[in-house]
VEXKOL-596512 format. One record per residue (C-alpha): residue number from 1; x, y, z; residue in three letters. Coordinates in nm, 4 decimals, m for minus. Layout:
<rovos>
seba NUM	px X	py Y	pz Z	torba Ala
...
</rovos>
This chain:
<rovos>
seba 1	px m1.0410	py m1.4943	pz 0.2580	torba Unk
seba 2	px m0.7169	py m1.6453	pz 0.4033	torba Unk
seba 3	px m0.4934	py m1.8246	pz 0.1567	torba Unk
seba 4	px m0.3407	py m2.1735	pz 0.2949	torba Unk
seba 5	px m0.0960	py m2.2377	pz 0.0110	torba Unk
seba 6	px 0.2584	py m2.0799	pz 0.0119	torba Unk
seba 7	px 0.2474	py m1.7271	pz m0.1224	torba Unk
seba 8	px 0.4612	py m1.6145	pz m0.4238	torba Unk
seba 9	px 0.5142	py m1.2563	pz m0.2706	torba Unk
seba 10	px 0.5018	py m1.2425	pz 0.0508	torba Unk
seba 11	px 0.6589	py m0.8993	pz 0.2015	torba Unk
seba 12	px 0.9165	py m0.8756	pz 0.3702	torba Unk
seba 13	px 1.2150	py m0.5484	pz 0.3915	torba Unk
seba 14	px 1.4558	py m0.7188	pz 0.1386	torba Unk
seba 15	px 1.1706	py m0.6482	pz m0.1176	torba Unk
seba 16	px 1.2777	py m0.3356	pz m0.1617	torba Unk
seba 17	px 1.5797	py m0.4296	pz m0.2604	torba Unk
seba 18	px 1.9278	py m0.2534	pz m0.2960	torba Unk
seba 19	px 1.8583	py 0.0776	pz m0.5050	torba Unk
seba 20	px 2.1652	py 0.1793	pz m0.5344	torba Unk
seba 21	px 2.2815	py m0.1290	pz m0.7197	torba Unk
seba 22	px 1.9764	py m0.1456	pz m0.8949	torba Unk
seba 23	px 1.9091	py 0.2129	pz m1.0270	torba Unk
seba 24	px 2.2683	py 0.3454	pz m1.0351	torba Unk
seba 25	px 2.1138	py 0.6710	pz m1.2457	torba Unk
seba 26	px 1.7410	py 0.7204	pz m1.1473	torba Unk
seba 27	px 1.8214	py 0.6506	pz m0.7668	torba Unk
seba 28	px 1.5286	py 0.5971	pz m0.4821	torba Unk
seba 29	px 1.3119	py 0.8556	pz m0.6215	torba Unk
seba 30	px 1.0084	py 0.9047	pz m0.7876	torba Unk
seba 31	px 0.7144	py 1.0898	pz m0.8851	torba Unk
seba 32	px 0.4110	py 1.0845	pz m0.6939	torba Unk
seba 33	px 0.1968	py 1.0503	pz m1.0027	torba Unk
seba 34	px 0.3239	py 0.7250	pz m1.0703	torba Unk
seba 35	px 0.2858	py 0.5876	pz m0.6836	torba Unk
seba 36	px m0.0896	py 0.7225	pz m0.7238	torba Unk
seba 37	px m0.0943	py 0.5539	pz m1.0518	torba Unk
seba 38	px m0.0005	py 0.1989	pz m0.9230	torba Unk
seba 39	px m0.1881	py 0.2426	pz m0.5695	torba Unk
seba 40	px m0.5663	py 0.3708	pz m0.7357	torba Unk
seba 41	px m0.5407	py 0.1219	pz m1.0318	torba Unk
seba 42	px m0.4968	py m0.1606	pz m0.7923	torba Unk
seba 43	px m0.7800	py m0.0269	pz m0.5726	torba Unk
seba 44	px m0.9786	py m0.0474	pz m0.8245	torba Unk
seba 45	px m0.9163	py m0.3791	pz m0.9812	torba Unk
seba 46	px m0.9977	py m0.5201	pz m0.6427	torba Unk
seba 47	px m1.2797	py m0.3264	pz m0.5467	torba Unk
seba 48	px m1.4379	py m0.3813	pz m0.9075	torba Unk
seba 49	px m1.3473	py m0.8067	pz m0.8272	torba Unk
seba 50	px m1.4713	py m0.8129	pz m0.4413	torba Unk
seba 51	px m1.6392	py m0.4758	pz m0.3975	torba Unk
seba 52	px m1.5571	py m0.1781	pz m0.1408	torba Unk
seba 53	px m1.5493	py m0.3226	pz 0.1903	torba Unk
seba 54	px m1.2737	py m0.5756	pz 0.1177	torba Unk
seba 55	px m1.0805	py m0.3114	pz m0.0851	torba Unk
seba 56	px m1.0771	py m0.1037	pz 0.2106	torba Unk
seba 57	px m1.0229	py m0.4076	pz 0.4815	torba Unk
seba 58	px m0.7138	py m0.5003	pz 0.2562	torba Unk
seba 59	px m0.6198	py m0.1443	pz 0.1900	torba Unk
seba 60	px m0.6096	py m0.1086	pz 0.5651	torba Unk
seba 61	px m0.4235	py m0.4318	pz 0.6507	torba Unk
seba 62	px m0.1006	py m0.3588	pz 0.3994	torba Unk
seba 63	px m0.1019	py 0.0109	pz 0.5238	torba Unk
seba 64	px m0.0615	py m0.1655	pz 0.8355	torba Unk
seba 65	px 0.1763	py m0.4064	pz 0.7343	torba Unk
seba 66	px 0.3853	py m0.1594	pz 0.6319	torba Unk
seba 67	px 0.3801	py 0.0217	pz 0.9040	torba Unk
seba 68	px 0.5025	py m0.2308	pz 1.1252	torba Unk
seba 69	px 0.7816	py m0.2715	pz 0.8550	torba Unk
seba 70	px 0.8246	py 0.1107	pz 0.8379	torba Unk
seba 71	px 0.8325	py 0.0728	pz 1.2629	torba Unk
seba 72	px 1.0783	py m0.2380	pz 1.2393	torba Unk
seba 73	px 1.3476	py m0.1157	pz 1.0440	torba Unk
seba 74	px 1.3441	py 0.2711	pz 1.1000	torba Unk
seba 75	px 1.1784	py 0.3565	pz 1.4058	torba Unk
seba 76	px 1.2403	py 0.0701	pz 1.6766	torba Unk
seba 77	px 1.4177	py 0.1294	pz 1.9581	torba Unk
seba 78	px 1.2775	py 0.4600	pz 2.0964	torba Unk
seba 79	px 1.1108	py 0.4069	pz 2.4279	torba Unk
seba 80	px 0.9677	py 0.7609	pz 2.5032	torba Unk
seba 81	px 0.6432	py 0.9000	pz 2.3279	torba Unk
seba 82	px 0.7726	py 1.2731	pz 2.2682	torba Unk
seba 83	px 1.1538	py 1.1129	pz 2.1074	torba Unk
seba 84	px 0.9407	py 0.8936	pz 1.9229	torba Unk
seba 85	px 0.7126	py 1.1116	pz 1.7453	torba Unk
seba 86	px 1.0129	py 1.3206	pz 1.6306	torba Unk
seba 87	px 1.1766	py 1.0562	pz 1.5032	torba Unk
seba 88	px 0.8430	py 0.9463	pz 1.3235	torba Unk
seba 89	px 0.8475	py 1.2905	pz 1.1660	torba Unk
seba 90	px 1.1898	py 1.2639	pz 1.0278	torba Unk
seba 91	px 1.1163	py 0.9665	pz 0.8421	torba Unk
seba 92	px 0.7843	py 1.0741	pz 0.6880	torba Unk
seba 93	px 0.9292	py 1.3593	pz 0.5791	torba Unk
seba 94	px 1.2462	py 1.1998	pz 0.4361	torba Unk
seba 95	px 1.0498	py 0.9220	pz 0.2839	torba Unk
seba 96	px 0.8253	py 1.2394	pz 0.1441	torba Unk
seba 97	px 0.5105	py 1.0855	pz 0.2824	torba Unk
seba 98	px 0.3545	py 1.3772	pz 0.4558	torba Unk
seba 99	px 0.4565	py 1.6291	pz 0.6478	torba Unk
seba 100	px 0.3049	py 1.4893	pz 1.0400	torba Unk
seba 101	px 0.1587	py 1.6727	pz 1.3668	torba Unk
seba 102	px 0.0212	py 1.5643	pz 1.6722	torba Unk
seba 103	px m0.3148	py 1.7825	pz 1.7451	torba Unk
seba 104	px m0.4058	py 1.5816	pz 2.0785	torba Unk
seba 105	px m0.2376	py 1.2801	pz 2.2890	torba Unk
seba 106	px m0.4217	py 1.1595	pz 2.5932	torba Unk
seba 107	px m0.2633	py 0.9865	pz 2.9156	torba Unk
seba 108	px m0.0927	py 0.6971	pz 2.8205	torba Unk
seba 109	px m0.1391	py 0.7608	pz 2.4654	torba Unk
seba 110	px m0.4983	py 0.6110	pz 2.4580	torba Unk
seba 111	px m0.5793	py 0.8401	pz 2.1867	torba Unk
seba 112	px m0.4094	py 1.0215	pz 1.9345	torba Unk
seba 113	px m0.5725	py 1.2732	pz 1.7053	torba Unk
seba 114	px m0.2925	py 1.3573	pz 1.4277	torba Unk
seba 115	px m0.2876	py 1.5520	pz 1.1121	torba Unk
seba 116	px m0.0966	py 1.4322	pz 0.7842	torba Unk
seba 117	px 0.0265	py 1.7522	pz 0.5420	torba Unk
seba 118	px 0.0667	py 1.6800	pz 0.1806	torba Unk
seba 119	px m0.0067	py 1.3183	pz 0.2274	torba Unk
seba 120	px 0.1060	py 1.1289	pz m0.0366	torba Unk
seba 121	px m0.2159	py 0.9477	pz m0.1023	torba Unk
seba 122	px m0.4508	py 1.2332	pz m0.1504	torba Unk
seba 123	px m0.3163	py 1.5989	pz m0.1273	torba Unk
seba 124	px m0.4153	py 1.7902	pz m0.4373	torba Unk
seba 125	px m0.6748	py 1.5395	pz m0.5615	torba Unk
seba 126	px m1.0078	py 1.6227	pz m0.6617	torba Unk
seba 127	px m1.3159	py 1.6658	pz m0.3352	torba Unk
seba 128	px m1.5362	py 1.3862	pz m0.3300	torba Unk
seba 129	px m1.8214	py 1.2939	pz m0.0680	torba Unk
seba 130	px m1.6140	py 1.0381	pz 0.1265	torba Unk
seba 131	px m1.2015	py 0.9852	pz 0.3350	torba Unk
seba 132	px m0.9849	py 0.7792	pz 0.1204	torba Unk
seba 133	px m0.7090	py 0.7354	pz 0.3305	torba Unk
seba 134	px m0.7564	py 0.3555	pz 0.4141	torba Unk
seba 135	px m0.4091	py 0.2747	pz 0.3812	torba Unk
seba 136	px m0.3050	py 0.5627	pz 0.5706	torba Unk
seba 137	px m0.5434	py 0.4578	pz 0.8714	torba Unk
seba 138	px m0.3756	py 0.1007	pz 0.8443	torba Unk
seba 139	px m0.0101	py 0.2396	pz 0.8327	torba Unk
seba 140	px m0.0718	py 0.4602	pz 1.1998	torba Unk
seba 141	px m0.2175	py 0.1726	pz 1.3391	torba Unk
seba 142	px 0.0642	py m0.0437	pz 1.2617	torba Unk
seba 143	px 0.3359	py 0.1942	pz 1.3970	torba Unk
seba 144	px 0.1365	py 0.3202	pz 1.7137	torba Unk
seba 145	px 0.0433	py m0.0645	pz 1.8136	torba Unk
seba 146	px 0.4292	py m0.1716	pz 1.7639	torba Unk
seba 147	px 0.5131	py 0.1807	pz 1.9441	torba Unk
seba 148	px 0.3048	py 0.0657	pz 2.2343	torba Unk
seba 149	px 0.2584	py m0.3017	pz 2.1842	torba Unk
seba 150	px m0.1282	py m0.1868	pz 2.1691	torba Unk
seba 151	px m0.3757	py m0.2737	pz 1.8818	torba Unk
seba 152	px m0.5163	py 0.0595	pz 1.7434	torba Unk
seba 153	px m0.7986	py 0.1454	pz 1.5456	torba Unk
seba 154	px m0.7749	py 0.4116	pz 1.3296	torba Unk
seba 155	px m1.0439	py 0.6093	pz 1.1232	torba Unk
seba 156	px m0.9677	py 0.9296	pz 0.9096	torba Unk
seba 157	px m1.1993	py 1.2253	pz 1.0283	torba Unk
seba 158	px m1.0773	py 1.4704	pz 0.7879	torba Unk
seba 159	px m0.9148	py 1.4358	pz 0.4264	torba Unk
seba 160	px m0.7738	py 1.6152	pz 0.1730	torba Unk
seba 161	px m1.0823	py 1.4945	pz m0.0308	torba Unk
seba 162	px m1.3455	py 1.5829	pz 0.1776	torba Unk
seba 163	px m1.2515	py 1.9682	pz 0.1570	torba Unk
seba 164	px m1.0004	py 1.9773	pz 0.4120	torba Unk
seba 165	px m0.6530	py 2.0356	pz 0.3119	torba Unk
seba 166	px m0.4855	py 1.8623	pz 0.5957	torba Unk
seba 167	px m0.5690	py 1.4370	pz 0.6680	torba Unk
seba 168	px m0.6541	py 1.4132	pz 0.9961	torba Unk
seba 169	px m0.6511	py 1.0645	pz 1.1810	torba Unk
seba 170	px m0.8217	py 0.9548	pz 1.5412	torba Unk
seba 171	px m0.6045	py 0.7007	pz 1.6663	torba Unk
seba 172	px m0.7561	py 0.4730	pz 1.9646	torba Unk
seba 173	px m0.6139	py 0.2034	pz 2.1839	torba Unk
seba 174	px m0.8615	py m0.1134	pz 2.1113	torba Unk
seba 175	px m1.0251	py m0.2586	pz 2.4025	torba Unk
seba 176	px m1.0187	py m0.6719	pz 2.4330	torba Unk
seba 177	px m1.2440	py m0.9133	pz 2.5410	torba Unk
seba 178	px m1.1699	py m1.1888	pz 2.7602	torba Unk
seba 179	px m1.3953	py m1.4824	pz 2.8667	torba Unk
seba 180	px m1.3454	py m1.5476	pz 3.2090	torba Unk
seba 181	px m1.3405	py m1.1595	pz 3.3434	torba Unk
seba 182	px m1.5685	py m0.9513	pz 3.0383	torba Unk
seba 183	px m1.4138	py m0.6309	pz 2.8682	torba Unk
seba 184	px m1.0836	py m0.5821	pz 2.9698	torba Unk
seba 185	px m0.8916	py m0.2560	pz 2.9119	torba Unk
seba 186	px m0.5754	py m0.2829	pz 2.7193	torba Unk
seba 187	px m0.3307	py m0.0077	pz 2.8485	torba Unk
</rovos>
């Protein structure tokens, strides 16, 4: 459900605002407790008010709004796929989202099969019977597809929760449709 009206919070970078100013003595750090705390509560609020599947298709959509913001402001510019996965790497790490690896890249970066360390969303949590890295799928997806001007799909295939104790991720280009000439392959 698309809202017409003009929206009170929309995101944008300068939402982040100027930390230093604005927490002269507790700085740009946190624990993860309380990012878990904010991010699970508000899952559940809207999954208890429009059920699962929208939690997760919204859960998907800001991970990958922010990672077109993440892409934007701290990882544009880099042109080759090897450079830019190092650089991606950096800034997880420094922004202490996870620690990243690339298991698998094919030709032209079709597919990606990566695995997330100490993911922020999930590592240490109890196992359940399902992935519940949403946002995470939504956040590769938006860096890879402003890497490569691509859409991706990405699914979890492994998670923290599910036993594992690494998040893996299977990244693939999207293939689009076009009336006059059928299924068209998006390279």
């Amino acid at each position: 459900m698309r809202v017409a009206e003009e929206r009170k919070y929309k995101f944008s970078w300068d939402l982040l605002g100027d930390l230093e100013i604005g927490r002269p003595n507790l700085g740009n750090v946190t624990r993860v407790e309380v990012y878990r705390l904010m991010q699970f509560t508000l899952r559940d609020v809207i999954e208890s008010t429009y059920g699962s599947e929208i939690a997760d298709r919204i859960f998907y959509e800001a991970g990958k709004m922010a990672g077109t913001a993440v892409y934007d402001h701290l990882l544009k510019g880099t042109e080759e796929f090897g450079e830019f996965v190092k650089k991606l790497q950096l800034v997880l790490r420094d922004l202490k989202i996870g620690v990243l690896r690339i298991e698998s890249v094919s030709s032209g970066a079709e597919k990606v099969v990566l695995t997330v360390e100490e993911d922020l969303d999930c590592s240490g949590l109890p196992e359940m019977d399902y992935e519940i890295c949403v946002y995470d799928e939504g956040f590769i997806s938006g860096i890879l597809e402003n890497f490569t001007g691509k859409p991706y799909s990405v699914k979890e295939i492994d998670c923290w929760c599910t036993g594992d104790r690494t998040c893996r991720f299977s990244a693939e280009k999207l293939f689009q449709e076009t009336p006059e000439e059928g299924v068209e392959r998006i390279s």
